[in-house]
C-alpha positions as semicolon CSV with decimal commas, in nm:
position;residue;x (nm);y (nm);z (nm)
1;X;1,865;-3,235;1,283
2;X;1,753;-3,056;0,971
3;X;1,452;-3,138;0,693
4;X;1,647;-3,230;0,430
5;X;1,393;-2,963;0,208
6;X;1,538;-2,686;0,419
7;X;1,698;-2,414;0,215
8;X;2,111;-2,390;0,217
9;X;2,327;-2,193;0,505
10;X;2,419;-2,007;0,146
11;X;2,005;-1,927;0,095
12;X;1,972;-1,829;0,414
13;X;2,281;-1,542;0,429
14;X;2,115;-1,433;0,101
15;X;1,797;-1,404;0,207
16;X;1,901;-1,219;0,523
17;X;2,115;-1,003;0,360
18;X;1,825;-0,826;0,122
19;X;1,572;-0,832;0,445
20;X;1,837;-0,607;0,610
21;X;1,878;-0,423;0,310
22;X;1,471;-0,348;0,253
23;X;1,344;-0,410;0,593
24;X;0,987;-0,288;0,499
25;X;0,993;-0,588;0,229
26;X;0,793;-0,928;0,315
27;X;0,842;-1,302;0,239
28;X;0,643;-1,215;-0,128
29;X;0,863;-0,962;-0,253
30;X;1,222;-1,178;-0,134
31;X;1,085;-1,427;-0,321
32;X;0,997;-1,291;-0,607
33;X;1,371;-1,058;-0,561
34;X;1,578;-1,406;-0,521
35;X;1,421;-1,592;-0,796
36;X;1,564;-1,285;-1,016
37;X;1,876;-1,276;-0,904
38;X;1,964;-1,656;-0,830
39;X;1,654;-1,864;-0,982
40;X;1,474;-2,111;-0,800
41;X;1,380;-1,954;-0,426
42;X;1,234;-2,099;-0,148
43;X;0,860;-2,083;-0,091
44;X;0,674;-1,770;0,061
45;X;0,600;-1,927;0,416
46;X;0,957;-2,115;0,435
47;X;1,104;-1,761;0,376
48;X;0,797;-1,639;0,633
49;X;0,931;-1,885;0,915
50;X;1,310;-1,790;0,862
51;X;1,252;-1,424;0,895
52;X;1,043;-1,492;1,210
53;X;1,329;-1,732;1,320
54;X;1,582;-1,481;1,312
55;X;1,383;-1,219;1,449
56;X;1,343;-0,974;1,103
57;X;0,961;-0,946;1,092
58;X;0,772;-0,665;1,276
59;X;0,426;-0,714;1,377
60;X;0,181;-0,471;1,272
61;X;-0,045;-0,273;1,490
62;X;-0,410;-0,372;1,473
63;X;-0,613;-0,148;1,369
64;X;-0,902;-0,053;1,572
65;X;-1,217;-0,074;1,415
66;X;-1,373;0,332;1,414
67;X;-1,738;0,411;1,676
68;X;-2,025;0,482;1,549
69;X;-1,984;0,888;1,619
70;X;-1,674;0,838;1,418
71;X;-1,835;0,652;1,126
72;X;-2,081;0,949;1,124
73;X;-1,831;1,192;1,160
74;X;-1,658;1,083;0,839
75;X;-2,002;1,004;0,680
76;X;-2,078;1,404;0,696
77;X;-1,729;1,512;0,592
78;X;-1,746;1,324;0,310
79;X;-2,078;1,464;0,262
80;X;-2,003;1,755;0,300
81;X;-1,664;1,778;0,078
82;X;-1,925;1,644;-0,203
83;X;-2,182;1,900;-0,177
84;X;-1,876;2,168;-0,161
85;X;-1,740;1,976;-0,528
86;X;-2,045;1,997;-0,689
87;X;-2,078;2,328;-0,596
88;X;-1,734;2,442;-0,740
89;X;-1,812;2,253;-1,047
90;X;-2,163;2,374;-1,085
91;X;-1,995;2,742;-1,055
92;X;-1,741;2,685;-1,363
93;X;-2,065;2,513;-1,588
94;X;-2,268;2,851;-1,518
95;X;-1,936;3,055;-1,626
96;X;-1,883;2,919;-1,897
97;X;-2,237;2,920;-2,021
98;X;-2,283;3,258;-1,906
99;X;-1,941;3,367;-2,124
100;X;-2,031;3,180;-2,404
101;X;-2,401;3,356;-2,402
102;X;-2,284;3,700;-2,350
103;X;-1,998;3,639;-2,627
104;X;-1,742;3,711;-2,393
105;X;-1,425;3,531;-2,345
106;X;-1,359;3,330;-2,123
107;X;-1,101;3,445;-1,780
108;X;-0,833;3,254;-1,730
């Protein structure tokens, strides 16, 4: 037995024929890719179920959520990479300035 809103044997081939072709690609993006070429598509989670039916989806990894000394760890590096910005960028102001003042011109 089949629901009579279930999408064509022809559908289906299609369908599985551009998941092999972009495996990275999700229910969305077929879609969106089979209503271009051959108009109306099936919906997102119909197109979700088949892939998972016939095996084609890949389950992510979770990611872990970071510890605190790893929050702070990237707290100072970002810190610290700002502080080192400003710096360059505080260097190139005074060079200018200081080129500019002395009626030089400018290196570089």
């Amino acid at each position: 037995m089949s629901c009579p809103e279930a999408p064509s044997e022809e559908v289906v081939y299609r369908l599985v024929r551009i998941k092999e072709s972009h495996r990275h690609w999700g229910a969305r993006k077929l879609q969106i890719v089979y209503e271009r070429s051959w108009g109306k598509a099936p919906s997102e989670s119909s197109i979700k179920q088949l892939l998972e039916r016939y095996g084609m989806v890949e389950k992510r990894r979770k990611q872990r959520d970071a510890t605190p000394s790893e929050r702070m760890r990237l707290g100072v590096k970002r810190e610290v990479q700002a502080v080192a910005t400003e710096r360059v960028e505080r260097q190139a102001h005074f060079e200018t300035w200081r080129h500019e003042f002395n009626h030089e011109r400018p290196v570089g």
